[in-house]
LUMVOMAR-862531 format. One record per residue (C-alpha): z, y negated, x; residue in three letters; residue number from 1. Coordinates in steps of 0.5 Angstrom, whole numbers, m for minus. Each point is the difference from the previous one (the first is absolute). Layout:
REM LUMVOMAR-862531
    zz    yy    xx  aa   i
     Z     Y     X ALA NUM
...
This chain:
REM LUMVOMAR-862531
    zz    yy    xx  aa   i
   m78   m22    75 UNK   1
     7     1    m1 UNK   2
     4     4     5 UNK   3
     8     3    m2 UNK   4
     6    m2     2 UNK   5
     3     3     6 UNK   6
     7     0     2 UNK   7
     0    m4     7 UNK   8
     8     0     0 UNK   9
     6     2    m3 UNK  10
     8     0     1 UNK  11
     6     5    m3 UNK  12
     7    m4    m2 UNK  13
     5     5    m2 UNK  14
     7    m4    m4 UNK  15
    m4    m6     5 UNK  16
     0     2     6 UNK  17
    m8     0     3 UNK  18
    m3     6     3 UNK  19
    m5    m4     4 UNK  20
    m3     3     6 UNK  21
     4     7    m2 UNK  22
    m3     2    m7 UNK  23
    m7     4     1 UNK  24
    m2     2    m7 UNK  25
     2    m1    m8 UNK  26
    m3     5    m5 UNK  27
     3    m4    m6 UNK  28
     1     2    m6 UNK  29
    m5     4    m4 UNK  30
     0    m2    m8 UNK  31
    m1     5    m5 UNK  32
     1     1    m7 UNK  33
     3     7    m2 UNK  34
    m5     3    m6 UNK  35
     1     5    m4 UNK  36
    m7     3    m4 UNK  37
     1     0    m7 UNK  38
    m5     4    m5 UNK  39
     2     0    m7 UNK  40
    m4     1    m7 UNK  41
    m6    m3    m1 UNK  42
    m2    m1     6 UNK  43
    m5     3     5 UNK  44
     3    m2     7 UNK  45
     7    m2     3 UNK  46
     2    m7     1 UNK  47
     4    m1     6 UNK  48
     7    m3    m3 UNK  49
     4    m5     4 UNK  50
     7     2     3 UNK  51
     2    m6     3 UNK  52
     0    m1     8 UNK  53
     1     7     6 UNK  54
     5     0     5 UNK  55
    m2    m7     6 UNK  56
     1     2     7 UNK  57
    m2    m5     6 UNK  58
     0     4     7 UNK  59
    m1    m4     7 UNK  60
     1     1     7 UNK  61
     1    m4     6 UNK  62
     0     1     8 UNK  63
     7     1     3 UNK  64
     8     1    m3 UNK  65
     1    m3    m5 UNK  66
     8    m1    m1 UNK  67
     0    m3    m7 UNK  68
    m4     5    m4 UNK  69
     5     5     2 UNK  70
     5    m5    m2 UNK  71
    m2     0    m7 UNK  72
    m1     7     0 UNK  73
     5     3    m6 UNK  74
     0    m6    m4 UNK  75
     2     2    m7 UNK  76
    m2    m6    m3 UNK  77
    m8     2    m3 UNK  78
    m2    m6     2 UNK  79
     4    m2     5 UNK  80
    m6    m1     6 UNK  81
    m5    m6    m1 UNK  82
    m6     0     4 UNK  83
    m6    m6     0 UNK  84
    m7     2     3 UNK  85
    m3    m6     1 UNK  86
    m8     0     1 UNK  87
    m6    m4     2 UNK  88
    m6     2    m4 UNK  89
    m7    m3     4 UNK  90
    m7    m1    m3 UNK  91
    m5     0     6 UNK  92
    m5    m3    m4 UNK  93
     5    m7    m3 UNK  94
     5     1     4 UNK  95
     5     0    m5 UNK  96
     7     2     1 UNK  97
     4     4    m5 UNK  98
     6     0     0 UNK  99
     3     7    m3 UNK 100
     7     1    m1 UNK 101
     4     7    m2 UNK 102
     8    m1    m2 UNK 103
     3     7    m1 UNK 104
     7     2     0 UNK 105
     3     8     0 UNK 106
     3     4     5 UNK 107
    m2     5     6 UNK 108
    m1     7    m1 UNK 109
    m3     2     6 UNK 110
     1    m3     8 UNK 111
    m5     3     4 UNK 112
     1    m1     7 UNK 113
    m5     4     3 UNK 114
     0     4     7 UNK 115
     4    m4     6 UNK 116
    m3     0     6 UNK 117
     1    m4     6 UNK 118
    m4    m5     2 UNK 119
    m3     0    m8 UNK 120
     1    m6    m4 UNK 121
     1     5    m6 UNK 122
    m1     0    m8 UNK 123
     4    m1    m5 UNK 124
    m2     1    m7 UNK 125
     5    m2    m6 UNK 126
    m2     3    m7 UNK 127
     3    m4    m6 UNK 128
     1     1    m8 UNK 129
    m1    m6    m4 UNK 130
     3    m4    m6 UNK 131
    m3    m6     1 UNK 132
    m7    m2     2 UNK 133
    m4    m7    m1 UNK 134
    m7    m3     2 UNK 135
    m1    m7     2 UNK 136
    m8    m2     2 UNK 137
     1    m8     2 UNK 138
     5    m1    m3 UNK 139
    m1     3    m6 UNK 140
     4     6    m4 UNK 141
    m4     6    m1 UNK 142
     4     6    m1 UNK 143
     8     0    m1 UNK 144
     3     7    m1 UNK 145
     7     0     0 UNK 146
     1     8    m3 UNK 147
     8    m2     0 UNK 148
    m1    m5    m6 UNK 149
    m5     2    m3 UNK 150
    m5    m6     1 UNK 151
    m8     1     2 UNK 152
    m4    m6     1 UNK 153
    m7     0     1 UNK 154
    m3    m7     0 UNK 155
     6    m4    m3 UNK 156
    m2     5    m5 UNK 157
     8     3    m3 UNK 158
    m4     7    m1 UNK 159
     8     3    m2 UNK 160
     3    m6    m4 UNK 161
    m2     4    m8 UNK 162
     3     6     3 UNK 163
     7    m4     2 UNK 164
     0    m4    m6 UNK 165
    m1     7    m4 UNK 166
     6     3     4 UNK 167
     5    m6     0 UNK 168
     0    m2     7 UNK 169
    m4    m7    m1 UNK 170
């Protein structure tokens, strides 16, 4: 019998500074293609063509006033916020530790401090756009998307090297 990995743990770092015991929730960034269908002469059905990567965004939320947000709320450079979320995946069954690691930079686009009540620790939710994300499992590089500089790696795979060779820009 195998059972998942569960995330026991995590911690949040924005430019450095960890959230431990502050940060609640991570929604991580959502891979997704943008496909367009595609049906031409002599065939009997669509084929789905690939565009190259959507829009990235991460969204997290913590417990509390968090002054640093707020400070880096405006940044004009578009990658001007790096966040880590560092995570401890567990299998029940071995044991296993997983360590799960997701580097993004971007800028805030919405800050949401929630209702202010006394006596209510209160809620923060920052929404952010991204220009950079990469996935590391135990120390290995999965994923590396950086929309700036026109790079996508999929295990060690450059998927854009041939498109930057044929435009110049290798």
């Amino acid at each position: 019998m195998a059972l998942p990995s569960v995330l026991k743990n995590f911690n949040l770092f924005n430019d450095g500074a960890g959230y431990m015991g502050k940060v609640e929730e991570v929604k991580l960034p959502k891979l997704k293609r943008k496909m367009d269908e595609f049906r031409g002469g002599g065939m009997n059905g669509p084929a789905k063509v690939d565009l190259g990567q959507e829009g990235l965004e991460i969204e997290f939320s913590c417990a509390g006033f968090m002054a640093q947000v707020f400070e880096q709320y405006g940044t004009t450079k578009a990658d001007g916020v790096m966040l880590r979320f560092a995570g401890a995946y567990q299998r029940d069954d071995t044991c296993a530790v997983q360590a799960v690691e997701v580097v993004v930079r971007g800028r805030h686009e919405e800050l949401d401090p929630g209702d202010a009540k006394g006596g209510e620790k209160g809620k923060l939710t920052v929404k952010s756009t991204l220009t950079y994300y990469k996935l590391t499992v135990d120390g290995q590089e999965k994923i590396e998307i950086d929309l700036l500089n026109f790079v996508e790696k999929v295990n060690n795979v450059d998927m854009l090297a041939d498109q930057r060779k044929a435009i110049g820009l290798a």
